[in-house]
Structures are given as C-alpha cells and as structure tokens.
N, C-alpha and C positions, 0 to 999 in steps of 0.2 A: 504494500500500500504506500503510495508516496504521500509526500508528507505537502499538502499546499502551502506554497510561497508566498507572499505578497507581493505586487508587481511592484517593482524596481520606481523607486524615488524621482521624477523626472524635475531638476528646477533650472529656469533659466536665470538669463542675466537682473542682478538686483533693480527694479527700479521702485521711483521716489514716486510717492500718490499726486497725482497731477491736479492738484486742489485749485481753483479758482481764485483771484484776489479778491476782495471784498468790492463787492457795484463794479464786477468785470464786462455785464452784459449791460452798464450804464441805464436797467432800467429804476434806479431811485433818481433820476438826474431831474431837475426841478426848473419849470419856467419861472423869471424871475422879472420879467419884464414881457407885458401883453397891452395889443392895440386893436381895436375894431376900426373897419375898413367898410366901404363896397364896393364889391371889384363888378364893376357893371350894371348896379342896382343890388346886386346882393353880396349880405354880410359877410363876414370874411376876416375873420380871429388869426393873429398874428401872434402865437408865441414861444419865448425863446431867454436862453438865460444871457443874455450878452446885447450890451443896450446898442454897438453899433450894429449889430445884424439888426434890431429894428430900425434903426437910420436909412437902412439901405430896403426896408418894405415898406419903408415912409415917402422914400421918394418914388417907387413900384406902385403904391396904390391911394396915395392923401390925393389927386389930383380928382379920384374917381367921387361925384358928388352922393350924398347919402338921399334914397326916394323920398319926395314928400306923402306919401302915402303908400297902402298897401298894406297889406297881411303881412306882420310881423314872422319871419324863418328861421329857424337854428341857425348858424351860423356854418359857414364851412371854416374851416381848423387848419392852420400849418402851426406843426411845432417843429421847428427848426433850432436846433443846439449846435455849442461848436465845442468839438472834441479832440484835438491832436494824438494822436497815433504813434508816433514819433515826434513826443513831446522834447526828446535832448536832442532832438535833429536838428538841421538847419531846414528852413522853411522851404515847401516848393513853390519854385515861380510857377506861370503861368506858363512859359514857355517847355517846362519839363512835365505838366502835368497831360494828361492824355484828353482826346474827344472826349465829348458827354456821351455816353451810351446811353439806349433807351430802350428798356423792356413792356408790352404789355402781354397778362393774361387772364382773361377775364375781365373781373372789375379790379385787377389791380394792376399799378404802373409803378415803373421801376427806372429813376434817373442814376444814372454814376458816374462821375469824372474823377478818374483814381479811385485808389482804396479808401481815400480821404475822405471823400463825399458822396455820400449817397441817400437818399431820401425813396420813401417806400407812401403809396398812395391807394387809400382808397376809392377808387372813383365814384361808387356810389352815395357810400356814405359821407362822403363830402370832407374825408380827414385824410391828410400827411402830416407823417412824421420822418426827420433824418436827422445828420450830424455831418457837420463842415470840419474843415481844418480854420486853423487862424489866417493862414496866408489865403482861403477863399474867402474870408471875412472881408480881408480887404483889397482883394479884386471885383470892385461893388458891381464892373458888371456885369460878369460872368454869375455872380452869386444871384444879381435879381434877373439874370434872366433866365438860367436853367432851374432854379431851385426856387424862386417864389413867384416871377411871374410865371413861367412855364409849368408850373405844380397848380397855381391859380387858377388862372386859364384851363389847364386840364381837367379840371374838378367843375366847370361849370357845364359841361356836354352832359354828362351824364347823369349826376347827380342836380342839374338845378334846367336842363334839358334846353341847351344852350345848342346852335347849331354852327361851326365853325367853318370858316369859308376861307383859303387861303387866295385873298381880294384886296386891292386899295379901293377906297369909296372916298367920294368928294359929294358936296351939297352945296346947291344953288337953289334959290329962291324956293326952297322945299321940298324938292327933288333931289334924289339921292342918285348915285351914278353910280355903277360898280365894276371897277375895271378887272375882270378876268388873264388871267397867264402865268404862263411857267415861270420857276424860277429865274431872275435873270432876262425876264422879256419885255421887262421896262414899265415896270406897274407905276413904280415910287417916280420916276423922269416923268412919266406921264401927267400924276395925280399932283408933281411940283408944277406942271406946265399949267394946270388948270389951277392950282391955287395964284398961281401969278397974276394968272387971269380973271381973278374977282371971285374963283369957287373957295368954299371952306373946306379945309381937309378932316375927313370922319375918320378914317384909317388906310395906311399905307402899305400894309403886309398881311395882316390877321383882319378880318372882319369875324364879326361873332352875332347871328340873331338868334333872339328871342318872339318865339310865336305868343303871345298873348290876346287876351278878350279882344280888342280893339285894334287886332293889326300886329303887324310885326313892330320889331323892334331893332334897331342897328346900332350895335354898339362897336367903337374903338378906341383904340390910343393916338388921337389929336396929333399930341406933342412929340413923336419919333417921326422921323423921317429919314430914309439910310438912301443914302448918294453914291453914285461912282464915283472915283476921284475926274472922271471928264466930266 
C-alpha cells in the first residue's frame, strides 16, 4: 500500500500587496467653485475646484443671455477638475501634447487629448464629468473649446433635443440665411462678406436649432469668426 504524499509546495516570486493610495480613483475630489450659465436658453452648471478653469467657462458661456420666460429645467452639469498626473514633471506644452480624440457609444461620449485630459459624458442625462492637467488650464483655448464648449454643445442634441447643423447663418431684416458647405468651402469669407455688407452674423461654423411651440429657433456664437490668413 503506498503511502499518499502531499503534492509538492509550489511558491513563486515574493510580491508586495499592491494597495491603493488613499483618493487614488480621485473620487472624494470636491467642486469648490460653481456658476450657472445658459448655453442657448438653457441652464448649464459649471463646476470645478480651480477658480481659473471657471474664468475660462466665463468667457465660453456669460455672453449666452438667460430666457425671460419659460419652464424652469434641471440644469445640465460639467464638472470639470484639474489633476496632474505627473505632478514632479515639467508641464506639457501644447505642442507635445496629442489631437483631441473623440469616442461615442450610445449615450455616452468620450473626449481625450493625452493621458492628461479626459472628460467622460452623459449625453442624455445632460452630465460631464473629467480632469485637466494644469498646463491645459492655461491653454484657455484648447481647454474651452474641446472640454467645455465642445462637452456643452454636445449635451444639448440629445439631452435638451437641440438639432446641430455644421452652417454659418447671417440675419437681415429678419431673415435668417444659412450658408451650407464642407469644411474649408468658404462658409466664415462668405458670412464676413455679408456682415460687411449691412447682414448680422448669427453663427459662422456651428448653427444649432431648437424646434419649439412657435417655430424654430437659431441659435449661435455671434462673437467667433475664424479667417484665413488671405
């Protein structure tokens, strides 16, 4: 009768328990500074713990007037923090940092330029949330236009049923004009040719309506206008 062995002891290389630092996944991180907005008629909650990242959604959305009427909305949501990664680094420029990438699936959308910055979206629910480095902090406009207006704007299609037209529009005498074309096919030279000319400029790249009771609605950004160097 043999006598049964126990099977042979197998141990590998020692290793150390790979414990987490305390607020690793930076979810206690606290807004510490917030502003209401309307980005187009509707509200639009700015917050973030670092008072110049609001500086830079102050001048992204204070332009936008607040409706004198209407059914009061929850608000859509950006929380936006700024978090360094390589806090004993040297900062990255602009110039070494990568395109903005842009994910959607479903109802969520997904912006990131580097490891640094990324910001994650609800689009129905009408909420984002991300975290910048500091050196995006103050490349104010890369910061407001991939991560707060481009998060903005994104969260009004779906969640607040905004219809987005890549258009310049100009208005004269209460008619609105809407110049259709590809990138590059002279929307913004056009819609400057017609502002010279006595028209008001509505928007030079993005148009954005709203179907409402009474008609549509057109809404833009006035105050941008992007030129060739000719």
């Amino acid at each position: 009768m043999q006598e049964h062995q126990p099977p042979p002891e197998v141990r590998g290389p020692e290793r150390k328990p790979r414990g987490l630092p305390p607020n690793a996944m930076l979810e206690q991180v606290e807004a510490t500074h917030e502003r209401l907005y309307h980005l187009m008629g509707e509200p639009l909650l700015v917050r973030t713990d670092d008072p110049l990242l609001l500086e830079v959604a102050e001048e992204a959305f204070s332009r936008f007037p607040a409706p004198n009427t209407g059914p009061q909305t929850p608000p859509l949501v950006i929380e936006l923090f700024v978090h360094d990664l390589r806090a004993q680094a040297p900062a990255v420029s602009k110039a070494e940092r990568r395109q903005p990438v842009y994910r959607t699936h479903g109802h969520l959308y997904y912006v990131s330029e580097g490891s640094e910055n990324t910001a994650v979206v609800d689009l129905l629910g009408g909420y984002a949330f991300g975290f910048v480095s500091r050196s995006m902090v103050h490349d104010r406009s890369s910061l407001r236009f991939t991560f707060l207006e481009g998060v903005g704007l994104a969260m009004l299609g779906p969640a607040r049923r905004f219809i987005p037209l890549h258009a310049a529009c100009v208005v004269k005498e209460g008619v609105s004009v809407t110049l259709l074309g590809r990138a590059g096919s002279g929307k913004s030279t056009l819609a400057f040719a017609c502002v010279r000319r006595g028209y008001r400029l509505l928007a030079e790249d993005g148009l954005m309506i709203k179907c409402r009771p009474d008609g549509l609605q057109l809404w833009g950004m006035p105050w941008k206008l992007h030129l060739l160097p000719d």
